[in-house]
N, CA, C and O atoms as CSV, one atom per row, in Angstrom:
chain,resi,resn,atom,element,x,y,z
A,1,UNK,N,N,-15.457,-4.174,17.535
A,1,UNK,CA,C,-15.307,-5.607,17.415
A,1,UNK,C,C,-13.818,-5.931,17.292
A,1,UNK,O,O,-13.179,-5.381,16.394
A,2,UNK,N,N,-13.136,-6.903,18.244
A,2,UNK,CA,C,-11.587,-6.961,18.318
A,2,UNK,C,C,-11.388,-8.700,17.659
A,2,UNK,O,O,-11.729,-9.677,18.325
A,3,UNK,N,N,-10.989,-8.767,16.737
A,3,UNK,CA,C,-10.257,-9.882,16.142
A,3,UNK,C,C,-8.915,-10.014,15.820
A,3,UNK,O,O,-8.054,-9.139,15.730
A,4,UNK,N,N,-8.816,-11.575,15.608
A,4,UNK,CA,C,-7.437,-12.402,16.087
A,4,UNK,C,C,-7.069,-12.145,14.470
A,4,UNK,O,O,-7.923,-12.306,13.598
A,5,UNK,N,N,-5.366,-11.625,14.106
A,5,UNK,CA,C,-5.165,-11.883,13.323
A,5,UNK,C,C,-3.739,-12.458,13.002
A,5,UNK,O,O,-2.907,-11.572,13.199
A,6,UNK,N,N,-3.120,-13.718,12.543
A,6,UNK,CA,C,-2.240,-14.421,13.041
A,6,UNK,C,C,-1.540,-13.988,14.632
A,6,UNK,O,O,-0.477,-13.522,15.040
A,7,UNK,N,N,-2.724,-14.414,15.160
A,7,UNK,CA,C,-1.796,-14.433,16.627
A,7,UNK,C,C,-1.449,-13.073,17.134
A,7,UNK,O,O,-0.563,-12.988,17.984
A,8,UNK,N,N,-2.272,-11.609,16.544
A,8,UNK,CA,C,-2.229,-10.439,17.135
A,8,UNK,C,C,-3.485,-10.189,17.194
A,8,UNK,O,O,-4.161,-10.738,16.324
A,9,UNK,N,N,-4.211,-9.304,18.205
A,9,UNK,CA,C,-4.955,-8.930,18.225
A,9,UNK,C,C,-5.407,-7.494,17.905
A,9,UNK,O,O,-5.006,-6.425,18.366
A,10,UNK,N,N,-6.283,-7.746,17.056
A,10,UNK,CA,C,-6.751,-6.575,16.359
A,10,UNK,C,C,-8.015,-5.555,16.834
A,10,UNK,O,O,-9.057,-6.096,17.203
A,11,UNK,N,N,-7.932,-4.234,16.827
A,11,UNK,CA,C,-9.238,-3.779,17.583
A,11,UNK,C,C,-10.205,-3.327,16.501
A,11,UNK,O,O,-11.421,-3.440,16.659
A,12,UNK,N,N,-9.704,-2.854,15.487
A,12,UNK,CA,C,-10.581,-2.279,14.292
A,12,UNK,C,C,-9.550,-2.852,12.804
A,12,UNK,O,O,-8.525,-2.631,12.159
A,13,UNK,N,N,-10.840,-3.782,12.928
A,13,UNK,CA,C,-10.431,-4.660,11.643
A,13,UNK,C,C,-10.192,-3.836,10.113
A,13,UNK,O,O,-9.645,-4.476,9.215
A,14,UNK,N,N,-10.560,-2.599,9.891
A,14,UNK,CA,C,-10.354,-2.192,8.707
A,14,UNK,C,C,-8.897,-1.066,8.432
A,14,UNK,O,O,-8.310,-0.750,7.398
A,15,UNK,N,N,-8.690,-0.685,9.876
A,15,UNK,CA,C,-7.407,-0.295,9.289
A,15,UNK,C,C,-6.210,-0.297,10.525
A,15,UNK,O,O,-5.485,0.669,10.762
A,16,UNK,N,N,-6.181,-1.457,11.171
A,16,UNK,CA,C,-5.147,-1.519,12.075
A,16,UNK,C,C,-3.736,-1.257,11.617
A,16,UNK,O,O,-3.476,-1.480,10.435
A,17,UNK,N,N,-2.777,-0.801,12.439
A,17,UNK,CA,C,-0.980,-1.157,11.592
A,17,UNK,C,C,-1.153,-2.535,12.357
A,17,UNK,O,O,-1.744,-2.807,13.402
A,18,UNK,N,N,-0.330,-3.408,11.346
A,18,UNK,CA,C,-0.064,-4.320,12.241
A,18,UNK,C,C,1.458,-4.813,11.612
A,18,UNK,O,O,2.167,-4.385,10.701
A,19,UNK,N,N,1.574,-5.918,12.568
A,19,UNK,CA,C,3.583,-5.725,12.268
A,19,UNK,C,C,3.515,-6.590,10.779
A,19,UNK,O,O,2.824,-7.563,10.477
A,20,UNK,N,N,4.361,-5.946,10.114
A,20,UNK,CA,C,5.234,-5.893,8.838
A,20,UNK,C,C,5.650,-7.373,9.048
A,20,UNK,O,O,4.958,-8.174,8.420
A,21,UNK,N,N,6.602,-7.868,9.775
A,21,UNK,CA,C,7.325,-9.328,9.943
A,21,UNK,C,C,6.091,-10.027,9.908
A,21,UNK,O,O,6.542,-11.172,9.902
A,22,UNK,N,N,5.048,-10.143,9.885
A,22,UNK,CA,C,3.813,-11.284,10.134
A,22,UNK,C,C,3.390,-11.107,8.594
A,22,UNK,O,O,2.725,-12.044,8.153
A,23,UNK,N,N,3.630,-10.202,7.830
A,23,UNK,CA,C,2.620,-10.211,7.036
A,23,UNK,C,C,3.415,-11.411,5.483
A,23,UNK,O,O,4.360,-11.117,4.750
A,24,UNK,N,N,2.582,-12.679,5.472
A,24,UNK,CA,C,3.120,-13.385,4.153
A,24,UNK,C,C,2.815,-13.332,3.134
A,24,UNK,O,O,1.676,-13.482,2.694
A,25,UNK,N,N,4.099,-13.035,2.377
A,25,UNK,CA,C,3.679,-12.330,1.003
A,25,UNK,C,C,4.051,-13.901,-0.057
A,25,UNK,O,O,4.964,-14.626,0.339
A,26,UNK,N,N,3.600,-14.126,-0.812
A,26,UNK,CA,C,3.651,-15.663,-1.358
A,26,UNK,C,C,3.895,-15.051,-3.039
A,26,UNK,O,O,3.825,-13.939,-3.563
A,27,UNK,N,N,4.177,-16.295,-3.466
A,27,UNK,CA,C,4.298,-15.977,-5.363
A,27,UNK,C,C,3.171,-15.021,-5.945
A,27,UNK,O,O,1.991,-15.363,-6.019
A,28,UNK,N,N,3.562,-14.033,-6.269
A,28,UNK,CA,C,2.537,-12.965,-6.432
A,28,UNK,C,C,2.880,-13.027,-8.367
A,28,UNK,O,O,3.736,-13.750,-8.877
A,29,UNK,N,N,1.952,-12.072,-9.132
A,29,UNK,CA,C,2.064,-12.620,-10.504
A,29,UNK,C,C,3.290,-11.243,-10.977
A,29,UNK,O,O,4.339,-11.378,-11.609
A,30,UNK,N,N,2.812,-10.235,-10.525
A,30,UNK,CA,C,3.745,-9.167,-10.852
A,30,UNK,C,C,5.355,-9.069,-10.289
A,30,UNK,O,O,5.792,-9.141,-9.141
A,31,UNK,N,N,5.973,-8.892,-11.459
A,31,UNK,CA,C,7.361,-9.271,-11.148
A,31,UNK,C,C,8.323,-8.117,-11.439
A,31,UNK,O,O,9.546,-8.223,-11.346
A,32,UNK,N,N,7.825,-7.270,-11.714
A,32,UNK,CA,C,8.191,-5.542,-11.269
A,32,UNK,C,C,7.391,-4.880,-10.933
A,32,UNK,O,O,6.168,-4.757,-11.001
A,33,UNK,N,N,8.619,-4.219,-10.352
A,33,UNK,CA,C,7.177,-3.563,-8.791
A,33,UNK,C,C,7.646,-1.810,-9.252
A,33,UNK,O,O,6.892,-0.884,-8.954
A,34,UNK,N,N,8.666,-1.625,-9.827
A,34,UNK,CA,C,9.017,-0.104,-10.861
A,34,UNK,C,C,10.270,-0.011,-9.024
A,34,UNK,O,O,10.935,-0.764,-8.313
A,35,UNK,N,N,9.852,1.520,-9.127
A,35,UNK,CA,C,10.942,2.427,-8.509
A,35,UNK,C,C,10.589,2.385,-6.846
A,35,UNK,O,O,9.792,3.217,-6.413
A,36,UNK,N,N,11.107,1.551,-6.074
A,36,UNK,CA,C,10.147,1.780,-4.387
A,36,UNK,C,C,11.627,2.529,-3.903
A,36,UNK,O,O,11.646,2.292,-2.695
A,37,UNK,N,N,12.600,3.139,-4.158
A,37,UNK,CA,C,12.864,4.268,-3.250
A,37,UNK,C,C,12.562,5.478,-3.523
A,37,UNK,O,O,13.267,6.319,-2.964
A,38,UNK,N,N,11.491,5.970,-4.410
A,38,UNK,CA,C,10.774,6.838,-4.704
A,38,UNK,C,C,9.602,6.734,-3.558
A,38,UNK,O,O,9.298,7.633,-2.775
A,39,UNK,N,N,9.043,5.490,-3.637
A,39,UNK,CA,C,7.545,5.566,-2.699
A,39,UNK,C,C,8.232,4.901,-1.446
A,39,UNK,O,O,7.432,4.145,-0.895
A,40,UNK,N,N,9.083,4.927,-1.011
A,40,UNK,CA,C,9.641,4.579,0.203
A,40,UNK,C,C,10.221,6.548,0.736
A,40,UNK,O,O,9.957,7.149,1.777
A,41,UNK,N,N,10.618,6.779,0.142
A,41,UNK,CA,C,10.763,8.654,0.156
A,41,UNK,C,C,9.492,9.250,0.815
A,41,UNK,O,O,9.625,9.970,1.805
A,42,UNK,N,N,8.413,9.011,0.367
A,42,UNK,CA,C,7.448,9.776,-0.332
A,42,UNK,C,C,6.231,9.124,1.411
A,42,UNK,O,O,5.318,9.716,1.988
A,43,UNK,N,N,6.835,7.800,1.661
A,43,UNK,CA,C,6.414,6.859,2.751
A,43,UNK,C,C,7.174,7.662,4.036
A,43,UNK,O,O,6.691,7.630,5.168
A,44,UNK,N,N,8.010,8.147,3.820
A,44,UNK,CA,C,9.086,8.514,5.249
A,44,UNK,C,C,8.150,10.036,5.620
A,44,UNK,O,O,7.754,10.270,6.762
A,45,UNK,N,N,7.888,11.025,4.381
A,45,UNK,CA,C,7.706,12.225,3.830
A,45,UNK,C,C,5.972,11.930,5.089
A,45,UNK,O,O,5.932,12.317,6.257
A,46,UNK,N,N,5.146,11.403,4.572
A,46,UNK,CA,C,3.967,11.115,4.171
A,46,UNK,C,C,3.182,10.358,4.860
A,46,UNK,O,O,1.966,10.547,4.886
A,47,UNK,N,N,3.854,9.277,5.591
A,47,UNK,CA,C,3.014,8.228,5.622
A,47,UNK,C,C,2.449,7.087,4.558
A,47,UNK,O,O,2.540,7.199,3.335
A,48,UNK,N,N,1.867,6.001,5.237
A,48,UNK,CA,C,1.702,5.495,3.985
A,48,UNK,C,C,-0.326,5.337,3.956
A,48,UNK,O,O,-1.118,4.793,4.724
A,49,UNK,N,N,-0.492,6.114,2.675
A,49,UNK,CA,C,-1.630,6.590,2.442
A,49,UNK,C,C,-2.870,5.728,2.445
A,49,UNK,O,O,-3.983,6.160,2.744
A,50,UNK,N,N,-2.650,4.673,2.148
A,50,UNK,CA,C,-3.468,3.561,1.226
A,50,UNK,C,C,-3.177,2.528,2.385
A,50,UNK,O,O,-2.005,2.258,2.119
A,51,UNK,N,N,-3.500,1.755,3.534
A,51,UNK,CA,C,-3.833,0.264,3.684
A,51,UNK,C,C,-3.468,-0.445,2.388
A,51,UNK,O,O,-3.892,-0.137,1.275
A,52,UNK,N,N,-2.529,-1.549,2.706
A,52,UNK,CA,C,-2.400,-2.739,1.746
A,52,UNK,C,C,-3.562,-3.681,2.265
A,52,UNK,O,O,-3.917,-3.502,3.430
A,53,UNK,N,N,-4.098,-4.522,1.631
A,53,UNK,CA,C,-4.988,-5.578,1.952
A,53,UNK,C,C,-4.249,-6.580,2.201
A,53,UNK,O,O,-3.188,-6.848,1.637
A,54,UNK,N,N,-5.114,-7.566,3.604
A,54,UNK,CA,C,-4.604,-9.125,3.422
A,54,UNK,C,C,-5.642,-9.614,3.741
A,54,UNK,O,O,-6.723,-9.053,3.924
A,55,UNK,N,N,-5.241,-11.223,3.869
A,55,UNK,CA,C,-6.348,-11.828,4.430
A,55,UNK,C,C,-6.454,-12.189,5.879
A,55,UNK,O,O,-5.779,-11.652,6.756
A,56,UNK,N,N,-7.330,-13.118,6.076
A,56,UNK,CA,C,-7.463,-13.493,7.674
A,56,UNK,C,C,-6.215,-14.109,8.206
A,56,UNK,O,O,-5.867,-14.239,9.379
A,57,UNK,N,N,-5.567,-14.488,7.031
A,57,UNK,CA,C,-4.262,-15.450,7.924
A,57,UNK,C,C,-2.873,-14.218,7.643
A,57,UNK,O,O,-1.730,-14.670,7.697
A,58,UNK,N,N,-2.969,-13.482,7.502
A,58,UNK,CA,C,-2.443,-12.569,6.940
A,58,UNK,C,C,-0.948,-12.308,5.655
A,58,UNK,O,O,0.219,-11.915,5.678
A,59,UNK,N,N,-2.008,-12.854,4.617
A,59,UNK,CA,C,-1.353,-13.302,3.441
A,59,UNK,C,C,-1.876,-12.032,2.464
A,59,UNK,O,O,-2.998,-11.789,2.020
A,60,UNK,N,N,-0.832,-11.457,2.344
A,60,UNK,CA,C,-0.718,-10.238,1.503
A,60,UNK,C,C,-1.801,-10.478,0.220
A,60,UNK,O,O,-1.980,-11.489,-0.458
A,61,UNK,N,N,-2.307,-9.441,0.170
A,61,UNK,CA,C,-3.788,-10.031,-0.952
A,61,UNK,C,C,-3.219,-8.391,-2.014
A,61,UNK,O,O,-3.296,-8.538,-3.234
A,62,UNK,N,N,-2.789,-7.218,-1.578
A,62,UNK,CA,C,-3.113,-6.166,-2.369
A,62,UNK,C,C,-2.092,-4.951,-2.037
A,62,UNK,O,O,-2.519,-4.457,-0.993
A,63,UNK,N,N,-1.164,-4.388,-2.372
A,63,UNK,CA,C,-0.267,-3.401,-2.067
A,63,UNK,C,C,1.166,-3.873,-1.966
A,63,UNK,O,O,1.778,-3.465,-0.978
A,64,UNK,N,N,1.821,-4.673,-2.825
A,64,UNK,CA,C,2.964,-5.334,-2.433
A,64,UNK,C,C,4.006,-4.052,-2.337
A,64,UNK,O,O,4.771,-3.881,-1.387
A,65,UNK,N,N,3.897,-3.131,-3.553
A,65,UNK,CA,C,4.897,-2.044,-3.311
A,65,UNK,C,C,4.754,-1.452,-2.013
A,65,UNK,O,O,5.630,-1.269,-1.168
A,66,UNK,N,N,3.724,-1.220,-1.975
A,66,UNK,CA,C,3.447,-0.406,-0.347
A,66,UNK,C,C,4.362,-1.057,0.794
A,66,UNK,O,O,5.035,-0.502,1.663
A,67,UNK,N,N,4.200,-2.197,0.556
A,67,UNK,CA,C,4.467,-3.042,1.787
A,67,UNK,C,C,6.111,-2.894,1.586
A,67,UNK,O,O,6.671,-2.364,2.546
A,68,UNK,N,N,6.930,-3.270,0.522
A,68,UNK,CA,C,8.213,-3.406,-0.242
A,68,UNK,C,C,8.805,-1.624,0.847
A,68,UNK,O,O,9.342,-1.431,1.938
A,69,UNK,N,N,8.350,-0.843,-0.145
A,69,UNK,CA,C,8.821,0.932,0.144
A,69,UNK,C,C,8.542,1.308,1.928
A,69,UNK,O,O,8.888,2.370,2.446
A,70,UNK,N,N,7.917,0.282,2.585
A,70,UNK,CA,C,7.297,0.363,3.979
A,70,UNK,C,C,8.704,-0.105,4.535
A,70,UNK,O,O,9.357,0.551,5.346
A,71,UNK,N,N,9.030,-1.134,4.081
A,71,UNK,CA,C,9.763,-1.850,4.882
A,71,UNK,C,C,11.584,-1.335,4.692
A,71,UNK,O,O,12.504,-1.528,5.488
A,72,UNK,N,N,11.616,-0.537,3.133
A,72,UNK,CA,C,12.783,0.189,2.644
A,72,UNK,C,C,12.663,1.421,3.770
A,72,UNK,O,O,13.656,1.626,4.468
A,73,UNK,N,N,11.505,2.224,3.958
A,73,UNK,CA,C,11.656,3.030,4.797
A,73,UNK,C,C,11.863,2.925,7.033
A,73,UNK,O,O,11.963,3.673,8.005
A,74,UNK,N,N,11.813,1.496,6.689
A,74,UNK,CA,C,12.208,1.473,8.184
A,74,UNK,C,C,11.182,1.288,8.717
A,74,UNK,O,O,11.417,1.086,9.908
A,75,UNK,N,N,9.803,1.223,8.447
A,75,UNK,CA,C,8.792,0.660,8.911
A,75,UNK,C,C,8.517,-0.475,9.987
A,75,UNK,O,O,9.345,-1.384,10.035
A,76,UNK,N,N,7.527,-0.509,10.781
A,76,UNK,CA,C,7.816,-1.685,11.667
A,76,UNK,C,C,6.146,-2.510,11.722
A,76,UNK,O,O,5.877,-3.665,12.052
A,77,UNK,N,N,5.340,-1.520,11.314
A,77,UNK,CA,C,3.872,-1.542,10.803
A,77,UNK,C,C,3.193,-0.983,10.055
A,77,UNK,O,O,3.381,0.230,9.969
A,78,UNK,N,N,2.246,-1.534,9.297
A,78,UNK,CA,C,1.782,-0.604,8.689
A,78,UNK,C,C,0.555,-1.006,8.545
A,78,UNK,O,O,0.123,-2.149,8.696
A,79,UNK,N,N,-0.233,0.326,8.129
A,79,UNK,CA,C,-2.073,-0.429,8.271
A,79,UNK,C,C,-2.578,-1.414,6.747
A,79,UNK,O,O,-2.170,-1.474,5.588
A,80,UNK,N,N,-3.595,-2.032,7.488
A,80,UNK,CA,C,-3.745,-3.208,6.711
A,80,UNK,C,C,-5.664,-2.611,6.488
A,80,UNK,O,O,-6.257,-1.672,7.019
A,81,UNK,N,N,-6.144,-3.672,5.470
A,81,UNK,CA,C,-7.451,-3.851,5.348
A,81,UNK,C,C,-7.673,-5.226,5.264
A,81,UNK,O,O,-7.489,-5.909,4.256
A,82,UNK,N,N,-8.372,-5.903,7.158
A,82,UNK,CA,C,-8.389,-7.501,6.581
A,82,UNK,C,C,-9.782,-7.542,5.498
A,82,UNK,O,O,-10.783,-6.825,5.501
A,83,UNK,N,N,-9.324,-8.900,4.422
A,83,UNK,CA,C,-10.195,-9.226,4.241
A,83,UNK,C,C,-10.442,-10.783,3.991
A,83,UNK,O,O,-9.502,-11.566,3.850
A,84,UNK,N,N,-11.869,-11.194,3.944
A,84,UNK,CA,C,-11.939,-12.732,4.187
A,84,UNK,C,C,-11.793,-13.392,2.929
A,84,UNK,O,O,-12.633,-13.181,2.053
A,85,UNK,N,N,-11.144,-13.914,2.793
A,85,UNK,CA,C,-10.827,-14.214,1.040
A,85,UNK,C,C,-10.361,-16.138,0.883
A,85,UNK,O,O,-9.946,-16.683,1.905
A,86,UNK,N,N,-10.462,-16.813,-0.168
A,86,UNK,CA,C,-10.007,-17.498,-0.360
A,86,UNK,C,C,-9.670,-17.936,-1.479
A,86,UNK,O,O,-10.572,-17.662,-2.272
A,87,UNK,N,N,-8.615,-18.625,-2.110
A,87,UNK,CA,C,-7.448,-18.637,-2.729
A,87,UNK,C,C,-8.024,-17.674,-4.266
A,87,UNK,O,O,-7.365,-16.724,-4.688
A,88,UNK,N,N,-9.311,-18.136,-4.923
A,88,UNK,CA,C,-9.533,-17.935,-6.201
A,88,UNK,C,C,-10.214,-16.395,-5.574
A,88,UNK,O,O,-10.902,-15.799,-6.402
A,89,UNK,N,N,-10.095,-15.827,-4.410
A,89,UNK,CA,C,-10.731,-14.398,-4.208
A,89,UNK,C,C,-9.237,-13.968,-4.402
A,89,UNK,O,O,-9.169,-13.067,-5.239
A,90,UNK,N,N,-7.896,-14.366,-3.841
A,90,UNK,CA,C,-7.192,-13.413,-3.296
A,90,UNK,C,C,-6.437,-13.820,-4.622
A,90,UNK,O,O,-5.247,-13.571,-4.432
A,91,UNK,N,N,-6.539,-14.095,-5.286
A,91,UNK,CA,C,-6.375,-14.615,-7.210
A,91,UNK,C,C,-6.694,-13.160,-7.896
A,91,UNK,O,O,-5.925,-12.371,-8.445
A,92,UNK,N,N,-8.101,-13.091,-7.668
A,92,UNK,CA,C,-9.105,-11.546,-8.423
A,92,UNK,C,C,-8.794,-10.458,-7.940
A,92,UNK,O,O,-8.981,-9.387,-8.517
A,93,UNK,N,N,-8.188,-10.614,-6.621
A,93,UNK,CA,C,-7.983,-9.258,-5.729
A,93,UNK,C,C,-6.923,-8.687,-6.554
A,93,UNK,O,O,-7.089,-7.709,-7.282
A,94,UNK,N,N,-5.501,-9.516,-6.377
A,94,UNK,CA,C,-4.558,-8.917,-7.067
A,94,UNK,C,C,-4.233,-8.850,-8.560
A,94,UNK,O,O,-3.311,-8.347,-9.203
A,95,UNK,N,N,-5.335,-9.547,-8.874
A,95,UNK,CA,C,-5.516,-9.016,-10.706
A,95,UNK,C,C,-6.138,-8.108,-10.981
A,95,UNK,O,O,-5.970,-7.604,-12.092
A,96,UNK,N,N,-7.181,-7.507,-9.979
A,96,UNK,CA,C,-8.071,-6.154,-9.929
A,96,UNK,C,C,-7.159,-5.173,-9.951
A,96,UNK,O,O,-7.040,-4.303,-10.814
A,97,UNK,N,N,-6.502,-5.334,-8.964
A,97,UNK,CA,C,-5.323,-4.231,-8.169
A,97,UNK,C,C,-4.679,-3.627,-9.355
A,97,UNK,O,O,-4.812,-2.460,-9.725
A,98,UNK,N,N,-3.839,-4.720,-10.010
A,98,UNK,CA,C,-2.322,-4.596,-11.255
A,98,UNK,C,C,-3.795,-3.660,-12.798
A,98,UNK,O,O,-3.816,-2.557,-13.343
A,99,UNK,N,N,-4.446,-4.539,-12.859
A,99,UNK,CA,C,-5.120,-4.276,-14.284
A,99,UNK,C,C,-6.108,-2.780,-14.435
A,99,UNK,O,O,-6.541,-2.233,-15.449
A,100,UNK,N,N,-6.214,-2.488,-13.287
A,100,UNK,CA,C,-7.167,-1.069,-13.379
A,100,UNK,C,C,-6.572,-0.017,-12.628
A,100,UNK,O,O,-7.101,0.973,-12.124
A,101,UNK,N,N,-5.052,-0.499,-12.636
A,101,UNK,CA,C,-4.258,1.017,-12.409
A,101,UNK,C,C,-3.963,1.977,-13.269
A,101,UNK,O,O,-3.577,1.492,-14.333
A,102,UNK,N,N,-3.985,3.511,-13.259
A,102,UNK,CA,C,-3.758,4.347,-14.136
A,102,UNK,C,C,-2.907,5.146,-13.722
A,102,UNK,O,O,-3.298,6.006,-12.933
A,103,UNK,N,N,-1.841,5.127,-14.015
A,103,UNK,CA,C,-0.867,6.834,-13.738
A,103,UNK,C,C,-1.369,7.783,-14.368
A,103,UNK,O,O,-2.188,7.767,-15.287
A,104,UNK,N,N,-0.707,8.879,-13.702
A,104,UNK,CA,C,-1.142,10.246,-14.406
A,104,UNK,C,C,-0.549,10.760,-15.391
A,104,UNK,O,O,0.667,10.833,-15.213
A,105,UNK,N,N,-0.950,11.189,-16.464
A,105,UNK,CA,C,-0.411,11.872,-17.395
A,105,UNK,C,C,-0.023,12.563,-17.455
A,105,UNK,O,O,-0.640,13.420,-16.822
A,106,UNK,N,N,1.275,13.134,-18.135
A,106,UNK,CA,C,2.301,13.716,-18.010
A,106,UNK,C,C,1.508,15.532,-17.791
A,106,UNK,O,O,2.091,16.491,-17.287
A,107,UNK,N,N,0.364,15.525,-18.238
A,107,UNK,CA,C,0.238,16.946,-18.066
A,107,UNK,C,C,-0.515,17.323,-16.891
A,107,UNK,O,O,-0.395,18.355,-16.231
A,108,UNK,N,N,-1.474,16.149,-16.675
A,108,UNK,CA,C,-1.884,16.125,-15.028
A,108,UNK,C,C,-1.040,16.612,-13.568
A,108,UNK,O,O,-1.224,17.338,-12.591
A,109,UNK,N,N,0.190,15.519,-14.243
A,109,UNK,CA,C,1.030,15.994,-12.933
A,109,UNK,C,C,1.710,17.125,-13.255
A,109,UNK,O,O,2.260,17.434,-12.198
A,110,UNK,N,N,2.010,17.947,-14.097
A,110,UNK,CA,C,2.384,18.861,-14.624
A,110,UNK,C,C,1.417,20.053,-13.357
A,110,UNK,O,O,1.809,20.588,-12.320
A,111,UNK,N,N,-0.138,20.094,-14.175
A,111,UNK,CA,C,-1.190,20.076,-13.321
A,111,UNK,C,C,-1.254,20.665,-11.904
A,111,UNK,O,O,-1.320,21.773,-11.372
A,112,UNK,N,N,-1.202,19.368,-11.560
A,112,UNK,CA,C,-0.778,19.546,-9.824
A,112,UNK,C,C,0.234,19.559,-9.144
A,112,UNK,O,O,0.279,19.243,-7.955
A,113,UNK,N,N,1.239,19.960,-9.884
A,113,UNK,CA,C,2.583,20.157,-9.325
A,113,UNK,C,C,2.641,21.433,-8.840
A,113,UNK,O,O,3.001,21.924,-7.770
A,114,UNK,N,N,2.055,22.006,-10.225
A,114,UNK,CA,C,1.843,23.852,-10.591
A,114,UNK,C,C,0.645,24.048,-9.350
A,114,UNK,O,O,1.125,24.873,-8.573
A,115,UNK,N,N,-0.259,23.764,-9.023
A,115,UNK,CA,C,-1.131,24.185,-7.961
A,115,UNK,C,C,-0.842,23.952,-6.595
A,115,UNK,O,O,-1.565,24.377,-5.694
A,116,UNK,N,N,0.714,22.957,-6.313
A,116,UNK,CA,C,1.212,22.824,-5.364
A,116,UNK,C,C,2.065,24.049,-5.224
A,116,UNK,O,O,1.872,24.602,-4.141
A,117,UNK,N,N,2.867,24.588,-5.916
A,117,UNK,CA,C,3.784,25.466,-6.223
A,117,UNK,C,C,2.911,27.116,-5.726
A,117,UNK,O,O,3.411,27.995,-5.024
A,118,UNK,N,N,1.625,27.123,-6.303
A,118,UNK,CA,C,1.112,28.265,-6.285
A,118,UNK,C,C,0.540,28.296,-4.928
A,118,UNK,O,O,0.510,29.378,-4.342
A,119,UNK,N,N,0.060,27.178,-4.330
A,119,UNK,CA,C,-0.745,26.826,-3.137
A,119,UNK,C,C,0.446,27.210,-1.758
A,119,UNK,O,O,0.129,27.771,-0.709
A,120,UNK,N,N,1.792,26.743,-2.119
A,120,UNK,CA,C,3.037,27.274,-1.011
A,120,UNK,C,C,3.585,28.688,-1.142
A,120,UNK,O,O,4.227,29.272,-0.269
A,121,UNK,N,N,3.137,29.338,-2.767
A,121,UNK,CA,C,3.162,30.779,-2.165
A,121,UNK,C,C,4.529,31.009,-3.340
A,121,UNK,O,O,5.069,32.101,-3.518
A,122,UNK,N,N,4.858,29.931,-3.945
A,122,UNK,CA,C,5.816,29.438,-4.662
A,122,UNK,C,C,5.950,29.629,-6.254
A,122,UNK,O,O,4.898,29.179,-6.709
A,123,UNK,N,N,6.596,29.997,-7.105
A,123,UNK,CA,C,6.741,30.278,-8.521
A,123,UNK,C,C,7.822,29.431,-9.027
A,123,UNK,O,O,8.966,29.460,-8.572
A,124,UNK,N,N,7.461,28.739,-9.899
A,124,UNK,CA,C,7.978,27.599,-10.621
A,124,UNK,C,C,8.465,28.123,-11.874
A,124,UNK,O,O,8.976,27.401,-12.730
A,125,UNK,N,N,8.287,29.608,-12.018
A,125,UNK,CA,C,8.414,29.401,-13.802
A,125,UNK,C,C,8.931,30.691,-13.380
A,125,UNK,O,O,9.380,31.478,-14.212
């Protein structure tokens, strides 16, 4: 199923790239976004893992860092997840997003640093 999304056409609505310059990002509530030449690094390294969400008009609903470290890394697209939202949805979206994030704990990544290390054949200690 191919849909219109500001004026590009889209072939698979759930995870197209689509261009970066289209996408409007409006007064969002979070006003630090932490370290994006870390996940702009990690974006060049990697790819970028996660689809940011928008909506049909393509108004940034979910991933602002993503989008921020996308565009630090030279990016020209990146994949999206549309979704159909309106104002008091794309309100909940990005209060979902900010409020039920968890970093990892310091011994987690400890964790999987060490099983990265052992997994390349590699000794850390």
């Amino acid at each position: 199923m191919a849909l219109w999304l500001r004026g590009v056409l889209v072939s698979n609505q759930y995870q197209p790239d689509f261009p970066i310059a289209l996408i409007l990002v409006e007064d969002r509530a979070r006003e630090e976004l932490g370290d994006i030449d870390e996940l702009a690094e990690s974006i060049k390294l990697k790819g970028v893992l996660q689809p940011i969400t928008v909506n049909q008009d393509g108004r940034l609903l979910a991933g602002e860092r993503r989008l921020r470290a996308s565009v630090r890394a030279g990016l020209t697209t990146i994949p999206v997840i549309i979704r159909e939202s309106d104002e008091v949805d794309a309100l909940e979206v990005e209060l979902s997003e900010n409020i039920y994030r968890k970093d990892l704990e310091w011994q987690e990544r400890v964790r999987l640093e060490e099983k990265i290390y052992e997994t390349r054949g590699l000794s850390q200690r």
